[in-house]
C-alpha positions in Angstrom: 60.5 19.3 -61.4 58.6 15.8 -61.4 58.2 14.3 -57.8 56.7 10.9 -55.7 55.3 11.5 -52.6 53.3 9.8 -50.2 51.3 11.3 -47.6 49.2 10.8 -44.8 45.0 12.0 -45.4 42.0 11.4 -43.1 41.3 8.5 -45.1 44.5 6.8 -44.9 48.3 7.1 -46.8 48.5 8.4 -50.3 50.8 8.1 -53.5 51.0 10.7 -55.3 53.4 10.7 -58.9 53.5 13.9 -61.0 55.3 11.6 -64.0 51.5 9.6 -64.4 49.4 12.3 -62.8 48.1 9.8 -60.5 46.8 9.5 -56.9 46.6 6.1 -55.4 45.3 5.4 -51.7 48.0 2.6 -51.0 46.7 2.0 -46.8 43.4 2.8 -46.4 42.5 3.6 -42.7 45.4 4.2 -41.2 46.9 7.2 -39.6 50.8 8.2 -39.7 52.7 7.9 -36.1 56.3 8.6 -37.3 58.3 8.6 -40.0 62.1 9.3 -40.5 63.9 9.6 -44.0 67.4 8.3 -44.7 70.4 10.6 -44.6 70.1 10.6 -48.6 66.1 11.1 -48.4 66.0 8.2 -50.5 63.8 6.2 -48.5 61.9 6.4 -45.5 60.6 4.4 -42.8 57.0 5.3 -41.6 55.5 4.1 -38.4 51.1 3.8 -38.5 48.4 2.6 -36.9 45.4 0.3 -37.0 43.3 -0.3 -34.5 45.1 -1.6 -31.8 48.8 -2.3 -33.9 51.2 -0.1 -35.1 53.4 -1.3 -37.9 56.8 -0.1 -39.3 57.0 0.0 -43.3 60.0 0.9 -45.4 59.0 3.4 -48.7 61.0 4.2 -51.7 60.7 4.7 -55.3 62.0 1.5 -55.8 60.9 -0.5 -53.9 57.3 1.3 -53.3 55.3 0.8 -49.7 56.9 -2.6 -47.1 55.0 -3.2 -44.4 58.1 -5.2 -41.9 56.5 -5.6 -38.5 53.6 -5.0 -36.5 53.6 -4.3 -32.6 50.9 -3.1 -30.1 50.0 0.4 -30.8 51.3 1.1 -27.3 54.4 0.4 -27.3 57.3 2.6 -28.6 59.7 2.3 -31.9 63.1 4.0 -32.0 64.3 4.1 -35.8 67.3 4.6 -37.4 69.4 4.8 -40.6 72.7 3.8 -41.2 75.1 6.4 -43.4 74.4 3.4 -46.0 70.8 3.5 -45.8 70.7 0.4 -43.6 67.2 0.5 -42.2 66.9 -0.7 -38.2 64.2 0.1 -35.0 64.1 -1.0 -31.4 60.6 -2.1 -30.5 59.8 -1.4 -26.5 56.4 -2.4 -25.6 54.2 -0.9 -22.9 54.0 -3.9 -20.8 56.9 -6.1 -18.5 57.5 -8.4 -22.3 60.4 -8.2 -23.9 61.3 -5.8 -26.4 63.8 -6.4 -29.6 65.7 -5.0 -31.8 65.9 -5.9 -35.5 67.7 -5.0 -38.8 66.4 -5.3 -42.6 69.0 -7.1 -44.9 68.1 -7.7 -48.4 64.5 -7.2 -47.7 64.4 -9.6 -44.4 64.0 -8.8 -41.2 66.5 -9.8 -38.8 66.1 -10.4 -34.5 69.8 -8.8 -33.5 69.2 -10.9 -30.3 69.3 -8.1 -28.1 67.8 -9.3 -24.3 67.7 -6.5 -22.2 68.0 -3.9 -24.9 65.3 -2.3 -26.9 66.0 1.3 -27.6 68.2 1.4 -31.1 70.0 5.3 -30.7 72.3 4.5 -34.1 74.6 2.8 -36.4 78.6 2.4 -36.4 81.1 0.7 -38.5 82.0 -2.7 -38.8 78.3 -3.8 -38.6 77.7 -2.5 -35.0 74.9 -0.7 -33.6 74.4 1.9 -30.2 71.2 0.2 -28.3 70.1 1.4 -25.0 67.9 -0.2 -22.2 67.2 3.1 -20.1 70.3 2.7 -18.2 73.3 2.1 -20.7 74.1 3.0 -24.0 76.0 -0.3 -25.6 77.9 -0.8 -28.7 76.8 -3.9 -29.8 78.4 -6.6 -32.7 75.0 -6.1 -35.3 74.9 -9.8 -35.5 74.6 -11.5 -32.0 74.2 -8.2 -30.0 77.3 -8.8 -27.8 78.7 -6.0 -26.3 81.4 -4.1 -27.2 81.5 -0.9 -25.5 79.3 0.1 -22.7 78.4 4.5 -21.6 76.7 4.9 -18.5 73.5 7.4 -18.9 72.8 7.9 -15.2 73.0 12.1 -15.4 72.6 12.5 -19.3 70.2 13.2 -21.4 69.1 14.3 -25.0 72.0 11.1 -26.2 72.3 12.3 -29.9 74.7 9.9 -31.7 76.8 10.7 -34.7 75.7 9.1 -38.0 79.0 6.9 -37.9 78.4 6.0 -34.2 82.0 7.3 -32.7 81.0 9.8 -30.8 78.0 11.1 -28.6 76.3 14.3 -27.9 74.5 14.9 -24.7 72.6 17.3 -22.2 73.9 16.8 -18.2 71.7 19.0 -16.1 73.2 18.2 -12.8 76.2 18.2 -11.3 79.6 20.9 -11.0 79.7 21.8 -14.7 76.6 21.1 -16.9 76.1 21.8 -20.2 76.2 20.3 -23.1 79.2 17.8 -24.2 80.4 15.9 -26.7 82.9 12.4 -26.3 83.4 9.3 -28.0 80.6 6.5 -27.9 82.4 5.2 -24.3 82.4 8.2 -22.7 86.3 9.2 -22.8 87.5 12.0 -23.8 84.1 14.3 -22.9 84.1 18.0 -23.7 81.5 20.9 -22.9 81.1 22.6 -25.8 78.2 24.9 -24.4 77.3 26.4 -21.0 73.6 26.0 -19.7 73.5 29.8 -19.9 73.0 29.9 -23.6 70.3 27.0 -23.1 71.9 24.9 -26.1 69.5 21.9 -27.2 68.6 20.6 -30.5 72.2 19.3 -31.0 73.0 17.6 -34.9 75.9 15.9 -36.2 77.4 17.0 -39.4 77.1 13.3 -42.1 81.0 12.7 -41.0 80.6 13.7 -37.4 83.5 16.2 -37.4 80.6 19.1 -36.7 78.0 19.4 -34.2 75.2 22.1 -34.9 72.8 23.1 -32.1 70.9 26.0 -30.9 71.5 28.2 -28.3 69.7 31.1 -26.8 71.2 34.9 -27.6 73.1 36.9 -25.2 71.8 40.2 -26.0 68.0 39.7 -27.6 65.3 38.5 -25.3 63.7 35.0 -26.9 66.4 35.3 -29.9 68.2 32.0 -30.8 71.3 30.7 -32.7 72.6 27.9 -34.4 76.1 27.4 -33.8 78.5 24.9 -35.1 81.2 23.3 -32.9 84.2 22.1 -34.4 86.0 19.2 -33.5 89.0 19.9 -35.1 89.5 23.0 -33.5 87.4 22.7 -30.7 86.1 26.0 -30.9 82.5 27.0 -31.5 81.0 30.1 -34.0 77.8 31.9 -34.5 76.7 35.0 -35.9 74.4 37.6 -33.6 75.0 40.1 -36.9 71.6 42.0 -37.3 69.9 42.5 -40.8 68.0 44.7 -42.6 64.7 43.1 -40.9 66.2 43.4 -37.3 67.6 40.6 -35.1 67.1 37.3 -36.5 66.5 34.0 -34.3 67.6 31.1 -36.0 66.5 27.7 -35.5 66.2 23.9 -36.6 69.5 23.2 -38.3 69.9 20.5 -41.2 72.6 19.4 -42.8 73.1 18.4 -46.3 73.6 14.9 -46.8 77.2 15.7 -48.4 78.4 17.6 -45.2 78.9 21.0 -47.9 75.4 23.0 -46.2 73.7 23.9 -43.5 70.0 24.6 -43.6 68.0 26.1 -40.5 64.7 28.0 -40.4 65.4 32.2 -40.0 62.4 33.9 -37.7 61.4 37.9 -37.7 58.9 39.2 -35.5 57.5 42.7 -37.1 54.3 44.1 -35.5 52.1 46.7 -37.9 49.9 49.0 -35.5 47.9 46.2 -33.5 48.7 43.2 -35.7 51.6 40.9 -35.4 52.9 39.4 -38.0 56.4 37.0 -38.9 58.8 36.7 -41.6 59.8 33.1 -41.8 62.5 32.0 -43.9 64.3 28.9 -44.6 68.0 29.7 -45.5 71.2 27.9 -46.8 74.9 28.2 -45.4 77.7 27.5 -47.5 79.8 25.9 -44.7 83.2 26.5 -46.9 82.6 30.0 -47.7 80.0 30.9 -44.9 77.8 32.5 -47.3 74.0 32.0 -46.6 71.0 32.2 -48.9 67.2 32.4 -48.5 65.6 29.6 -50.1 61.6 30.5 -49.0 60.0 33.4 -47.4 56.5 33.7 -45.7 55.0 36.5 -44.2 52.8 35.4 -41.1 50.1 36.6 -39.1 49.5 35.8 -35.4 46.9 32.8 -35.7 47.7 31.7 -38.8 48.9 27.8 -38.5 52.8 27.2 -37.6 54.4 25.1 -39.5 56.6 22.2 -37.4 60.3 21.2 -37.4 61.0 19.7 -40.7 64.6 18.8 -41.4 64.4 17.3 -44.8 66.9 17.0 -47.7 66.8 14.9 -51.0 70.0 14.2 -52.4 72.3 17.5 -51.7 70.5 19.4 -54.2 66.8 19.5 -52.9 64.8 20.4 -49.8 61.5 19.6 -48.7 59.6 22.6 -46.7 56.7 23.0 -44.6 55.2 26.3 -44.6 51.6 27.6 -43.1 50.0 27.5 -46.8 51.5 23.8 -47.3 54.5 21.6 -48.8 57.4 23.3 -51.2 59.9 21.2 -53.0 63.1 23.2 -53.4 65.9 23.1 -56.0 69.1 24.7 -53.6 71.2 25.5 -56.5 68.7 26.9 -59.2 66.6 28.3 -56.1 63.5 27.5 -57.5 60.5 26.5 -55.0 57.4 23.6 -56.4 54.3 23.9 -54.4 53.2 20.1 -53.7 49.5 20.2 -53.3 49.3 18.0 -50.3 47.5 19.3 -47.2 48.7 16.7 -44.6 51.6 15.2 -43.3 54.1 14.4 -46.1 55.9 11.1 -45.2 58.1 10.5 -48.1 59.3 12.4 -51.6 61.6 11.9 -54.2 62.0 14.3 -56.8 62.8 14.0 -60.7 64.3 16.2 -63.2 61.2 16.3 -65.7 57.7 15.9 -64.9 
């Protein structure tokens, strides 16, 4: 496999291209914030700073490195993809200012008009978007900002929306019956799909919102977790406590396939070996027809050694991108075949071609 990548170094972000064998410093003496990739992992958006700004650039192999706006390094950006690849962010600063939301069209950078909003949570049809302003999630008309539908927030938290913007998932702490729920983007029709007892969090929508994957803690291992997948079809929500061969596995960090077809989530096996400690990490592969999982990568590490973070990261259907505590591994999910990329910092963007 060929790949593009840019990356984040001490002395500011990198392109890397395996087709030219080239590596070009493209912002020198910056450092990375954020960055979130696009459902397809076809582009990213990557948040940096210098000095006192922070700016928000769109990358792709396209269309290579866009710087689209700049902010005070303080203040917050919220950014979000569409289903289409539609790239938009909320910009809240620290201060009593106003904050904005905007949209990129074509290349330009659009105001929505937004006044008392500046949090953008998602993306729904007909050109709408979910904003927030601390208080409210609104459905807003993408063009003027006028409101379409309003959900009160007083009592929830973790708001996770579904990539096409019906429906809501969401923590509520307090109260008679908390727990985790899931109802439409107004707030009607709100199920609990989880009790607080199995602690779920982490909650994920499935790329057509009729699945909701989250994590919850194990009912007969101590500091054992799940990932288990609520239907909304069925209502009804499964996941496997099955030991293996290596004992009790705790699953975490799932990641669906931009297709909807799998379900990736990292595996995690404590062993111990007189007075060291060591864990297998995996990252494995359901099949969510046939329920069939696979192990893509497996690392054996000792206590101390670095941990690699959350990374939820598909390209296309076919690849994944994984961190593990020697470094980056491009992986091809149906030929099962794992590409170290020699990068050493924080990968903000990849692509990945069929020859070198």
């Amino acid at each position: 496999m060929g790949y593009l990548v840019y990356y984040d170094a001490p002395d500011g972000i990198h392109r890397q291209d395996t087709r030219i064998a080239q590596d070009t410093l493209v912002v020198p003496g910056v450092g990375v914030i954020q960055s979130v990739t696009a459902p397809d992992g076809r582009a990213a958006a990557v948040v940096y700073a210098h000095g006192d700004s922070a700016t928000v650039a769109l990358v792709s192999e396209e269309g290579g490195w866009r710087p689209l706006f700049t902010g005070d390094r303080s203040g917050a950006f919220s950014v979000r993809f569409s289903l289409a690849g539609e790239l938009g962010f909320g910009y809240e600063p620290s201060d009593e200012s106003r904050g904005t939301i905007r949209v990129v069209e074509q290349g330009v950078v659009r105001d929505v008009g937004c006044t008392v909003s500046d949090r953008l949570f998602g993306w729904s049809t007909r050109g709408r978007l979910l904003v927030g302003d601390g208080r409210n999630l609104y459905t807003v008309n993408g063009r003027t900002c006028a409101t379409v539908a309003t959900l009160p927030l007083a009592g929830k938290r973790d708001v996770v929306v579904s990539p096409d913007g019906s429906r809501v998932a969401f923590q509520v702490r307090n109260g008679s019956r908390p727990g985790l729920y899931v109802s439409t983007n107004t707030g009607s029709g709100a199920v609990r799909v989880a009790d607080p007892l199995f602690n779920p969090r982490h909650a994920t929508w499935s790329p057509d919102a009729s699945k909701l994957a989250f994590e919850i803690r194990s009912r007969r291992y101590a500091n054992i977790t799940h990932v288990a997948v609520h239907d909304m079809a069925t209502g009804r929500v499964s996941f496997s406590e099955e030991e293996t061969a290596l004992g009790p596995p705790s699953d975490a960090n799932p990641c669906w396939s931009p297709d909807g077809r799998r379900l990736a989530f990292d595996r995690v096996y404590a062993r111990n070996s007189g007075a060291l400690r060591y864990t297998t990490r995996q990252r494995m592969v359901r099949n969510m027809s046939s329920g069939a999982e696979r192990v893509l990568t497996e690392e054996l590490v000792r206590d101390g050694d670095p941990v690699a973070g959350r990374v939820c990261w598909w390209i296309g259907s076919g690849h994944q991108v994984v961190r593990q505590a020697e470094g980056w591994r491009l992986v091809d999910v149906e030929a099962a075949t794992v590409q170290p990329i020699p990068v050493s910092r924080r990968l903000v963007f990849a692509e990945v071609f069929a020859r070198p």
